[in-house]
C-alpha positions in Angstrom: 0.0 0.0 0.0 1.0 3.2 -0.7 0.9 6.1 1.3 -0.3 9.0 0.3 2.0 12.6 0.1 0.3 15.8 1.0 2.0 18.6 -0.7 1.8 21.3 1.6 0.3 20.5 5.0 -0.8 23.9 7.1 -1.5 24.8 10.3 -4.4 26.9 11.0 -3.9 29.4 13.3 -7.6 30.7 14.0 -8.1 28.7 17.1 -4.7 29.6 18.6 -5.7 33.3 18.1 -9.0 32.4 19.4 -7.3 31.2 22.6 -4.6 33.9 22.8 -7.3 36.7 23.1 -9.7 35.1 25.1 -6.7 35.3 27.7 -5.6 38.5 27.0 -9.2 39.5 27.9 -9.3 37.5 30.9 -6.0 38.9 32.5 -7.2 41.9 31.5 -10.5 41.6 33.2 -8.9 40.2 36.6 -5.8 42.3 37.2 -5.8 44.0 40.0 -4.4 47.3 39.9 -2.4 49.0 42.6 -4.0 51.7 44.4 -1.3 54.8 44.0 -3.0 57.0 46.3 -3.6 55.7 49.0 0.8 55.1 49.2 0.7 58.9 48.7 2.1 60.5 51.5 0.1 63.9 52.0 0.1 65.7 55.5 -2.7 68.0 55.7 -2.2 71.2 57.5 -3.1 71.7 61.3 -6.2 73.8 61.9 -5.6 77.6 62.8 -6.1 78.5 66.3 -6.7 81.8 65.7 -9.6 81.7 63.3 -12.8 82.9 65.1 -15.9 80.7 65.2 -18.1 80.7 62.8 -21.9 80.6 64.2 -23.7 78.3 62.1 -27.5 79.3 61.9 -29.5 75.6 61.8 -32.9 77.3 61.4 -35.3 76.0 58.8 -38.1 77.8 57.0 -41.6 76.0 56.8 -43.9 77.6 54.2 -46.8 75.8 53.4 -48.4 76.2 50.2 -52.0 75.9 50.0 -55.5 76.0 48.2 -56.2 79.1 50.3 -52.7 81.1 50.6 -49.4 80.7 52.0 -48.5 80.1 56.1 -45.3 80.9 57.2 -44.0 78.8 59.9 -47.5 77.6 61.2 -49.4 81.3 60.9 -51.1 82.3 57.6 -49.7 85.4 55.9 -49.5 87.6 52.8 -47.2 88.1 50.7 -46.2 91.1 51.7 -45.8 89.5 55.7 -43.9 86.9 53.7 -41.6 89.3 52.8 -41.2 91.1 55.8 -40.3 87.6 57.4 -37.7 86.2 54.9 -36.3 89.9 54.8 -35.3 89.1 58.3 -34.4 85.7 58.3 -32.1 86.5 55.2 -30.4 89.2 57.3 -29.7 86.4 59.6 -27.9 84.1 57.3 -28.3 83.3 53.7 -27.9 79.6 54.2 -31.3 79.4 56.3 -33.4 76.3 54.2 -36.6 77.3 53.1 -39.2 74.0 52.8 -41.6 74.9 50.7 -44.8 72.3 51.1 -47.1 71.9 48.3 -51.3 70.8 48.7 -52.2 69.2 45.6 -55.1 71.9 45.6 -52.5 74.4 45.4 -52.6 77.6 42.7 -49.3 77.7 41.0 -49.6 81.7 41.9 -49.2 81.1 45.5 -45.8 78.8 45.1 -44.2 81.6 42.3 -44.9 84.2 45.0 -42.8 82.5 47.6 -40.3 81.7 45.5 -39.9 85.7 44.5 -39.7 86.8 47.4 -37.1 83.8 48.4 -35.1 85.2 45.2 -35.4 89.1 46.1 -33.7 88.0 49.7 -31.0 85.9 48.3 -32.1 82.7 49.9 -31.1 79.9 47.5 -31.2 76.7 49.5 -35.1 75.7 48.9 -36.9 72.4 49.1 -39.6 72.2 47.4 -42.4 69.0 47.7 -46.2 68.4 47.3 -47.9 66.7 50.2 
């Protein structure tokens, strides 16, 4: 019997590529790389003893926003008594939150209104939500 020569026997490389990418992509996916700041070394500076206090004002606005007008803090009021009392809480500290609560029943009128005279005071840290 005689055997039979093949010319030119090749290898094919498709399935060693295959292979060869499928772990690249898996060291890839499971290295782990170093964290390089937290090895920074970074001092921060000491506090200054001599800086006064600041007094931080905690107090929070309640306006509540209803079918039949606005009440400030638990009292009803008008928009001009509104004003009066943001004008002083603003003098206080411009950080003061204002939460203003919504009825479903509400006017849009009544909510712009609060919110203009919030603006003309420079109070800018408002919560607004609908109960």
């Amino acid at each position: 019997m005689a055997r039979k020569q093949y010319d030119n026997p090749q290898l094919d490389m498709t399935p060693m590529i295959d292979v060869v990418f499928e772990l690249i992509i898996f060291f890839v996916v499971t290295i782990k790389q170093e964290d390089l700041f937290s090895k920074l070394n970074a001092n921060r500076p000491a506090p200054n003893p001599n800086r006064p206090n600041e007094k931080v004002v905690d107090e929070q606005i309640v306006i509540e926003v209803g079918a039949n007008g606005l009440i400030y803090n638990g009292r009803p009021v008008s928009v001009k008594e509104l004003d009066r009392n943001i004008k002083m809480a603003a003098s206080v500290s411009k950080k003061t939150t204002v939460l203003l609560q919504c009825s479903l029943d509400s006017p849009h009128k009544f909510l712009v209104d609060a919110l203009d005279v919030c603006n003309k005071h420079g109070l800018q840290n408002l919560s607004i939500f609908s109960m």
